[in-house]
LUMKEKE-741925 format. One record per residue (C-alpha): x, y, z. Coordinates in steps of 0.001 Angstrom, whole numbers. Example, Ala and Ser with C-alpha at 12.3 -4.5 7.8 and 13.67 -1.06 7.14 Angstrom:
2
<rec><px>12300</px><py>-4500</py><pz>7800</pz></rec>
<rec><px>13670</px><py>-1060</py><pz>7140</pz></rec>
***
This chain:
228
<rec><px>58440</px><py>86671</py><pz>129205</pz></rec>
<rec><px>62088</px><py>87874</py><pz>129017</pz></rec>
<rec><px>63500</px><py>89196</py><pz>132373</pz></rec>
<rec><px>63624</px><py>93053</py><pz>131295</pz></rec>
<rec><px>60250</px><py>92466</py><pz>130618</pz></rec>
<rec><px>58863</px><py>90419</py><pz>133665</pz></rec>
<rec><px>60649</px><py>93374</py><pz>135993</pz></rec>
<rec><px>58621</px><py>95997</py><pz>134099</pz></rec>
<rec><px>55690</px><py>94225</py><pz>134980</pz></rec>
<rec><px>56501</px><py>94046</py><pz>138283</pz></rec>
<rec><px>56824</px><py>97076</py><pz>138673</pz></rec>
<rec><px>54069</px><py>98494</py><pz>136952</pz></rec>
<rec><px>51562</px><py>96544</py><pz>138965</pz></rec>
<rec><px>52419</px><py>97518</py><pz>142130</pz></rec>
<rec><px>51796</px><py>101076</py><pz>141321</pz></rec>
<rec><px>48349</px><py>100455</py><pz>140663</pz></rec>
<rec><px>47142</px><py>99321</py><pz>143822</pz></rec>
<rec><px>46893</px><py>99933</py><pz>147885</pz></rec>
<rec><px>49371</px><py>97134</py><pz>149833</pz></rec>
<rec><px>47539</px><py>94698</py><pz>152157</pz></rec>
<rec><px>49059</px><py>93229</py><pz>155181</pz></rec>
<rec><px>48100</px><py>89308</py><pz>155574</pz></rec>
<rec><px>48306</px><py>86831</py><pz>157698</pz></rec>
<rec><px>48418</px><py>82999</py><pz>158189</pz></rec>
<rec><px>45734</px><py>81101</py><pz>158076</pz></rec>
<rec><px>43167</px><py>83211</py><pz>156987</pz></rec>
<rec><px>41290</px><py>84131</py><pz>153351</pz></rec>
<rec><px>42230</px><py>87147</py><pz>151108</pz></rec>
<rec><px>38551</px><py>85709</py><pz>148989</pz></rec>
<rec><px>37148</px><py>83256</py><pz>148825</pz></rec>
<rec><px>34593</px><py>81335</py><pz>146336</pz></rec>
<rec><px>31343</px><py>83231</py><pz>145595</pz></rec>
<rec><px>32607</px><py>86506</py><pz>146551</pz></rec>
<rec><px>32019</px><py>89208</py><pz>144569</pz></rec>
<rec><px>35524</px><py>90340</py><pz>142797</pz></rec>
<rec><px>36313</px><py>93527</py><pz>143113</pz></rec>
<rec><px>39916</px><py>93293</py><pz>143441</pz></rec>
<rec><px>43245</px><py>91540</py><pz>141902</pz></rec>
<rec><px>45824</px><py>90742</py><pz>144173</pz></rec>
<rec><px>50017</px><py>91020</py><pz>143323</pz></rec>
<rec><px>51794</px><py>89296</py><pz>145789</pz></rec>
<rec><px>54814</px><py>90898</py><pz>147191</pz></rec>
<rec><px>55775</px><py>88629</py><pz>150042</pz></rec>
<rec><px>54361</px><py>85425</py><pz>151301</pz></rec>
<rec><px>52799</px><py>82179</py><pz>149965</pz></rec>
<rec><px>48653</px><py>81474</py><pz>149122</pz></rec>
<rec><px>47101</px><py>78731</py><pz>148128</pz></rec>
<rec><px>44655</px><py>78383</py><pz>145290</pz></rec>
<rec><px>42123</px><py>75485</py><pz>145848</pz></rec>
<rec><px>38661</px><py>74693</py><pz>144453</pz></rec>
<rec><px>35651</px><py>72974</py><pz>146449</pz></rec>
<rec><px>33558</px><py>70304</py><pz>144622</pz></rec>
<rec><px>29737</px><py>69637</py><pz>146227</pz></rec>
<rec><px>31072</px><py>67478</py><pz>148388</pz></rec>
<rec><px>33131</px><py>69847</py><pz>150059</pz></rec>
<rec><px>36065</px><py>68057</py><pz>149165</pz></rec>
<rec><px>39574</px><py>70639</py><pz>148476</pz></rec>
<rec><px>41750</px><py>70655</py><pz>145298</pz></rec>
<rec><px>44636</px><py>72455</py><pz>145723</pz></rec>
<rec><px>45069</px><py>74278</py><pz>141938</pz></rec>
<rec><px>48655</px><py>75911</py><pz>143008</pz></rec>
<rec><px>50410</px><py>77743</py><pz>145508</pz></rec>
<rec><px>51624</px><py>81280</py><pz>144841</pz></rec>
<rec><px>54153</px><py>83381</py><pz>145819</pz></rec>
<rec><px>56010</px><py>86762</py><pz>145282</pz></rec>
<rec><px>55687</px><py>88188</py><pz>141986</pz></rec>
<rec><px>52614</px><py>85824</py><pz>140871</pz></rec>
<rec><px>49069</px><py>87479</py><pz>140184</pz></rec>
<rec><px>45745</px><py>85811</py><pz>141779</pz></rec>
<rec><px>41688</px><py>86918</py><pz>140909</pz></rec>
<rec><px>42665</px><py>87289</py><pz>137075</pz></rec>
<rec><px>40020</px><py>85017</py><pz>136306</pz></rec>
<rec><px>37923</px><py>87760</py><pz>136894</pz></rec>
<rec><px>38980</px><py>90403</py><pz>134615</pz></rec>
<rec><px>36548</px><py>91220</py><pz>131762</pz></rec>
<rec><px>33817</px><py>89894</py><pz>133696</pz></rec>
<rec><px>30885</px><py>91878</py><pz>134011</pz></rec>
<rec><px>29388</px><py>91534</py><pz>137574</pz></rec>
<rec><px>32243</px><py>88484</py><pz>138483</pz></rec>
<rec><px>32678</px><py>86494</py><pz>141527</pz></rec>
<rec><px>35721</px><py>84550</py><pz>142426</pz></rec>
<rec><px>35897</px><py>80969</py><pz>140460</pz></rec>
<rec><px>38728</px><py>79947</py><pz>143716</pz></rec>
<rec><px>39550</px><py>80450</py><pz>147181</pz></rec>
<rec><px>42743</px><py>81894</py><pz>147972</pz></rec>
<rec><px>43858</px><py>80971</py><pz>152004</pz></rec>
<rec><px>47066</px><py>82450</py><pz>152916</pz></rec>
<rec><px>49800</px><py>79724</py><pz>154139</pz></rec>
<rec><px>52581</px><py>82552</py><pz>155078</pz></rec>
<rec><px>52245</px><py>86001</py><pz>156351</pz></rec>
<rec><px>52809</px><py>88637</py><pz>153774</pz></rec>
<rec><px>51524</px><py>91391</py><pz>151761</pz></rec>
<rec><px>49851</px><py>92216</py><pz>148321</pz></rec>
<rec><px>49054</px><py>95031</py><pz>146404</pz></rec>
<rec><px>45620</px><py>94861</py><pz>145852</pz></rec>
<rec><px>44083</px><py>96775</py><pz>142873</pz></rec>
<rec><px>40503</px><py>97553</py><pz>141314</pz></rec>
<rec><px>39810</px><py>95503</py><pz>138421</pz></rec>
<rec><px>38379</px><py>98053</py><pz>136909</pz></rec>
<rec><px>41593</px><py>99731</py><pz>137024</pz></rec>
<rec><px>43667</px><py>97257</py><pz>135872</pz></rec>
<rec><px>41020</px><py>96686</py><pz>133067</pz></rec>
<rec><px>41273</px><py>100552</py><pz>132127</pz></rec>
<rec><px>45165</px><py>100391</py><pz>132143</pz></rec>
<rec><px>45685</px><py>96889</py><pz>130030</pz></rec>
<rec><px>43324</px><py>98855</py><pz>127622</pz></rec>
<rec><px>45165</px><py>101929</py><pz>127281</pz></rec>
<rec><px>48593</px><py>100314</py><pz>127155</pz></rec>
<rec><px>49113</px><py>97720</py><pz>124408</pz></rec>
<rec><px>52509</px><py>96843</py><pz>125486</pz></rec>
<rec><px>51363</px><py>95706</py><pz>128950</pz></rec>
<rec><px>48655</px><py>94077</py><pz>127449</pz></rec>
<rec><px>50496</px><py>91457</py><pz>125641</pz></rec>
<rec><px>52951</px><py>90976</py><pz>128151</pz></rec>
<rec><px>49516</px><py>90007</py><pz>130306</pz></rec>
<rec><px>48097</px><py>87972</py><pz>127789</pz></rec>
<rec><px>51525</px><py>85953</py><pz>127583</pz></rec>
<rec><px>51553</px><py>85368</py><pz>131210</pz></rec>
<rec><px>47908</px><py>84560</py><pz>131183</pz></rec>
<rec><px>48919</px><py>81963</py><pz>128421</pz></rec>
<rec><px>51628</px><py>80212</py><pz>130461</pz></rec>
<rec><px>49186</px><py>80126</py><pz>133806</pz></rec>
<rec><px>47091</px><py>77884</py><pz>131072</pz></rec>
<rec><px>49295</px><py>76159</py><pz>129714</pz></rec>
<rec><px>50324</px><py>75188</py><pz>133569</pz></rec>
<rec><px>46264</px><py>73685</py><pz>134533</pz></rec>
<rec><px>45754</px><py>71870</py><pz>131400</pz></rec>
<rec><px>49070</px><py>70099</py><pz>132203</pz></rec>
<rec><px>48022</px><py>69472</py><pz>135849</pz></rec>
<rec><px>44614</px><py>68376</py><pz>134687</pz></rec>
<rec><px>46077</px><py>66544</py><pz>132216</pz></rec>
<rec><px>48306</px><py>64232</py><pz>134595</pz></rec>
<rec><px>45415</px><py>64082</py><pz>136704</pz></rec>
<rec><px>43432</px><py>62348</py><pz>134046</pz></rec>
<rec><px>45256</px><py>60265</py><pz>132967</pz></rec>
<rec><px>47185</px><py>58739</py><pz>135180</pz></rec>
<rec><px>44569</px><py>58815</py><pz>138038</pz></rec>
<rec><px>45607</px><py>59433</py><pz>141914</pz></rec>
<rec><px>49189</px><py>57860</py><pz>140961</pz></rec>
<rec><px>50011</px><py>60192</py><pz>138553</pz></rec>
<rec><px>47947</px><py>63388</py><pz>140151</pz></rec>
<rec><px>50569</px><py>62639</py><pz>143356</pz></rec>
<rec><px>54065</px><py>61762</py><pz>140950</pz></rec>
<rec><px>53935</px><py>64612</py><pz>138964</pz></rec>
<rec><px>52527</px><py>66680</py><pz>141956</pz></rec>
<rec><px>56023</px><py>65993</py><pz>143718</pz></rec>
<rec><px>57855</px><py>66431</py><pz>140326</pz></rec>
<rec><px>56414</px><py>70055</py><pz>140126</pz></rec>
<rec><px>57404</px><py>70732</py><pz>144067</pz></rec>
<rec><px>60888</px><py>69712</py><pz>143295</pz></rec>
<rec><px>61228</px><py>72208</py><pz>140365</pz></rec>
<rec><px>59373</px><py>74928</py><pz>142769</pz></rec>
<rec><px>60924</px><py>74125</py><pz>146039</pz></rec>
<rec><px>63453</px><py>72184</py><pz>145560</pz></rec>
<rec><px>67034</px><py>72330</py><pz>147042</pz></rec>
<rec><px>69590</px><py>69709</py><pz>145527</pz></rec>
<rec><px>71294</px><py>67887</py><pz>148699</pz></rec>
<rec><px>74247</px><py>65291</py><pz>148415</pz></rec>
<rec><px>71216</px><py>62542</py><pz>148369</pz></rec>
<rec><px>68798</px><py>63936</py><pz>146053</pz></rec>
<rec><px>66512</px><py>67053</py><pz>145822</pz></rec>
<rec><px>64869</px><py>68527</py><pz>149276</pz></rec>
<rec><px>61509</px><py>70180</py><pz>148520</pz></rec>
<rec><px>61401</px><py>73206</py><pz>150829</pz></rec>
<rec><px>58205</px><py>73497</py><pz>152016</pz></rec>
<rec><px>56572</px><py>71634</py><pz>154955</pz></rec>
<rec><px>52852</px><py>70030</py><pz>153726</pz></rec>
<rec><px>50791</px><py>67572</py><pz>155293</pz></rec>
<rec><px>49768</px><py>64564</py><pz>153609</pz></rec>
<rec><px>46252</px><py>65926</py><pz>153861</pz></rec>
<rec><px>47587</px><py>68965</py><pz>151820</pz></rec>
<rec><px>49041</px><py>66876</py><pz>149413</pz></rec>
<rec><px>45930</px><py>65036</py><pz>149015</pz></rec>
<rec><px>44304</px><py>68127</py><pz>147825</pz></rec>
<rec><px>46666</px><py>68744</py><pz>145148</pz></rec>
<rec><px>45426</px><py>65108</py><pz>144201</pz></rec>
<rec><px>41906</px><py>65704</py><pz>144319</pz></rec>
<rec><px>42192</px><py>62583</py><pz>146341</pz></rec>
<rec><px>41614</px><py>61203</py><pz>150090</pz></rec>
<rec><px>44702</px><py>61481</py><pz>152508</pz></rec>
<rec><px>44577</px><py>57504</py><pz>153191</pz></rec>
<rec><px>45463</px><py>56978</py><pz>150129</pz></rec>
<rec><px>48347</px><py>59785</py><pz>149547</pz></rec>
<rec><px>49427</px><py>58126</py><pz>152630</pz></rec>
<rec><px>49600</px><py>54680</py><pz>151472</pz></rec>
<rec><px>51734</px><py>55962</py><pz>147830</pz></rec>
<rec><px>53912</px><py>57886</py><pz>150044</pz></rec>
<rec><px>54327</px><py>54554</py><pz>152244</pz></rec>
<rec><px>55276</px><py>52372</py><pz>148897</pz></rec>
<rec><px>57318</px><py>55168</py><pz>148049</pz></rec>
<rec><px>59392</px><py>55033</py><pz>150712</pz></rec>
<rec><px>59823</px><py>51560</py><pz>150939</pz></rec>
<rec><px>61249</px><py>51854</py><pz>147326</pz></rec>
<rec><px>63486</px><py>54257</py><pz>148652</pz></rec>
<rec><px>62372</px><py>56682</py><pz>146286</pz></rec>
<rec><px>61815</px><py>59736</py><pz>149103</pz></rec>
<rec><px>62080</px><py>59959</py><pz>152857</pz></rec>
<rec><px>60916</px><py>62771</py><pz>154735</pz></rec>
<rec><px>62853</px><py>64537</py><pz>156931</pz></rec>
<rec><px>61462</px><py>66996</py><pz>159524</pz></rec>
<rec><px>58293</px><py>67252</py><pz>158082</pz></rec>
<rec><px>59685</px><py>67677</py><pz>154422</pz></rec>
<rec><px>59488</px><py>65737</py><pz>151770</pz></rec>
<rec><px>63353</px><py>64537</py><pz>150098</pz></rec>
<rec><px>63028</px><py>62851</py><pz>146265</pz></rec>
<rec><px>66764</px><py>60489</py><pz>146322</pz></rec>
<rec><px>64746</px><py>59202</py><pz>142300</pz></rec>
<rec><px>63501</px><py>61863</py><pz>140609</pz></rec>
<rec><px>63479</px><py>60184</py><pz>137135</pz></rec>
<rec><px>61796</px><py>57317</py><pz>138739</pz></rec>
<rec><px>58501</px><py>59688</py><pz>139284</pz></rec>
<rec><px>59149</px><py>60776</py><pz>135819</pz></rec>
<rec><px>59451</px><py>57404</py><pz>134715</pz></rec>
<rec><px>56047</px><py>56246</py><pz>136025</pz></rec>
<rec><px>53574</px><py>58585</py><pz>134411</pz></rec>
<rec><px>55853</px><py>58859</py><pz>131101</pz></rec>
<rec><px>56822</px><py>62213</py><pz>131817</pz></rec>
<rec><px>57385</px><py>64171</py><pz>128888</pz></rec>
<rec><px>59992</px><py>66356</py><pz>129998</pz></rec>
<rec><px>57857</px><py>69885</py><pz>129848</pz></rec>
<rec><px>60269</px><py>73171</py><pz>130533</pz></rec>
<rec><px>60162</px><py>73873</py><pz>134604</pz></rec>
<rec><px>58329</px><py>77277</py><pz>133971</pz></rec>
<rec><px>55117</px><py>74687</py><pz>132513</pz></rec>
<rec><px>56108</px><py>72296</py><pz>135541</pz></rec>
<rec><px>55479</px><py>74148</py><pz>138729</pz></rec>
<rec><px>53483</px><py>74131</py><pz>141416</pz></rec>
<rec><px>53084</px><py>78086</py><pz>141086</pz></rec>
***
């Protein structure tokens, strides 16, 4: 989507909706709910993640101004929410009726395509996540899980490339689909190698190409390899 055309559907969304005031720490849905609503973020960060039967967390992505979240649900007679979406920063949304939104894509072919390129590229970004995550195993799920944060996040520094945004090893365990012992022990080889460091509580790649080495990265454009 071409920049003329990503602010028009900014924009246009917006419009459609009632704005939501959120903060940190709690749920704008979560999994099971019925969907009545999609959500446009205008300001703040919220976190996608998926529960398996175990209870166990996989963090999907983390989404911020401008990004859509409950699309899954469009189309879908009598739908629930597939995800959980926890909010990480205080900010606000537009929310708007999917029936609405359904009503307007219909009766406006334009927007429509736009949508259904965007909802192309938000594929395109799982099956590559999923696809790291398979095969390359908890290695590969946590390399190109940094890889992504630096092209997200990241700030270039003198010494390599700071990703700006504070998460817990626990947190990026769930991005993993893996346990935090062992996100902590990668991490721990990691450093030794003098790969990263952290620095007040964020994480600093000095090797980026070494990540990218290791899971034989195969240099996909940064709007396929985010963490958004």
């Amino acid at each position: 989507m071409n920049e003329v055309e990503s602010r028009e559907w900014q924009k246009w969304l917006p419009s459609l909706g009632h704005d939501l005031r959120l903060e940190k720490g709690t749920y704008l849905f979560q999994e099971g709910e019925k969907a009545d609503e999609i959500y446009y973020i205008q300001s703040g960060k919220i976190q996608i993640s998926k529960m398996d039967m175990d209870g166990r967390e996989l963090t999907l992505r983390i989404c911020s101004e401008g990004d859509l979240i409950g699309e899954l649900t469009l189309f879908c007679p009598g739908a629930r929410y597939m995800l959980t979406a926890k909010v990480l920063e205080d900010g606000v949304v537009s929310a708007i009726k999917r029936e609405t939104l359904e009503q307007e894509l219909a009766n406006n072919p334009k927007l429509a395509i736009e949508f259904m390129k965007w909802m192309s590229l938000h594929f395109r970004k799982t099956q590559t996540k999923f696809r790291d995550l398979i095969l390359h195993g908890k290695k590969g799920a946590l390399y190109s899980t940094l890889i992504r944060l630096c092209n997200s996040y990241g700030v270039m520094k003198e010494d390599g490339i700071l990703i700006d945004l504070p998460l817990t090893n626990q947190e990026l365990a769930n991005f993993c689909g893996t346990a935090r012992e062992v996100v902590n022990r990668m991490l721990g080889d990691l450093r030794k190698k003098g790969v990263i460091s952290v620095q007040k509580g964020k994480i600093l790649v000095h090797h980026l190409q070494y990540l990218r080495d290791e899971i034989a990265c195969e240099g996909c454009p940064p709007e396929l390899c985010s963490i958004d």
